[in-house]
Steps between C-alpha positions, in 0.01 A plus 500: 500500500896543461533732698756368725849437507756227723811566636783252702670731714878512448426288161306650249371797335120549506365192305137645374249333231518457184893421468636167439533391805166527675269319273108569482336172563125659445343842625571462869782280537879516406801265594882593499730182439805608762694288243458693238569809693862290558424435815629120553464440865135702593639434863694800460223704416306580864318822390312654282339846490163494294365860458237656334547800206171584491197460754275455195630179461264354779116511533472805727237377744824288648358212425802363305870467600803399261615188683862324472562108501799302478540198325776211493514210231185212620336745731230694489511897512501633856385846589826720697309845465303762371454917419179648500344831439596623898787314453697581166773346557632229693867320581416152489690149655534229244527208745623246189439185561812316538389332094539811402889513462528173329320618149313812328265746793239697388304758639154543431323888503128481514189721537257353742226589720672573847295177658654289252831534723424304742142356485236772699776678653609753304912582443553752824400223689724237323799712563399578880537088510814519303636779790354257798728238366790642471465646849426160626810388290739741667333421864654083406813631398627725765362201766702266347810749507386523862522080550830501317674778650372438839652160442818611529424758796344319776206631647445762149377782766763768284379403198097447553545894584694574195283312271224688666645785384519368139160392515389859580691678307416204185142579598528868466676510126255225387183762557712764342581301205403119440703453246826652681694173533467466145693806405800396728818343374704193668784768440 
């Protein structure tokens, strides 16, 4: 099943099985101490790229996906993302817990039935959840720069149209690319 390998963008060269660092637990499930990669502060790690080298490595009836979990010190492993056979690749959030910066992260690589993800559903509809969220997300934060701007405006009339604007044009680069706010800099 190693077929695979893990990247952090901007941080690391392709980290694939069978190395030091990404340790086999059994057949179907590895786990990658950030520590030992000298990674002290996993907060600083926010992506990671987990691709497959060879479509052999999954069942082909695409009944199987490689899945991705994060785990910080006294919690449990929490699923972030996953590849799959129409999907060979994927750039995936870490969302750390805030534990995670105060002692050794791991992330956990596992071959799983595609259900497993998330109960029935299977992982296209876990992400489409993810995306619905962070929409919703967005939608909170540009109201409340609406409150607080408008706060300091009066009526808020100019800016309900400009934020309008945002919103439209936010709405627009979302279906393009959901994870496009990702890739930005605060630069």
């Amino acid at each position: 099943m190693a077929a695979f390998g893990l990247v952090f963008p901007g941080r690391s060269m392709a980290i694939a099985p069978g190395g030091a660092l990404l340790r086999q637990v059994d057949a179907t499930h590895y786990v990658l101490d950030l520590g030992a990669c000298g990674v002290a502060d996993a907060l600083l790690v926010s992506t990671a790229c987990l691709f497959l080298t060879d479509a052999a490595a999954l069942p082909q009836d695409g009944s199987c996906a490689l899945s991705l979990y994060v785990q910080s010190p006294g919690r449990e492993f929490e699923w972030r993302g996953a590849v799959t056979l129409d999907r060979p690749s994927a750039l995936i959030q870490l969302r750390w817990p805030p534990a995670a910066a105060a002692g050794s992260a791991q992330l956990g690589i596992t071959l799983e039935p595609r259900a497993v993800n998330v109960g029935a559903a299977g992982t296209e509809e876990k992400e489409q959840a993810k995306q619905a969220g962070q929409v919703q997300f967005a939608r909170q934060v540009g109201i409340d720069l609406l409150r607080y701007v408008s706060s300091f405006m009066g009526d808020g009339a100019q800016v309900a149209t400009l934020l309008e604007r945002w919103w439209k044009r936010f709405e627009d680069k979302y279906t393009r690319d959901p994870n496009f706010l990702a890739a930005q800099s605060l630069d």
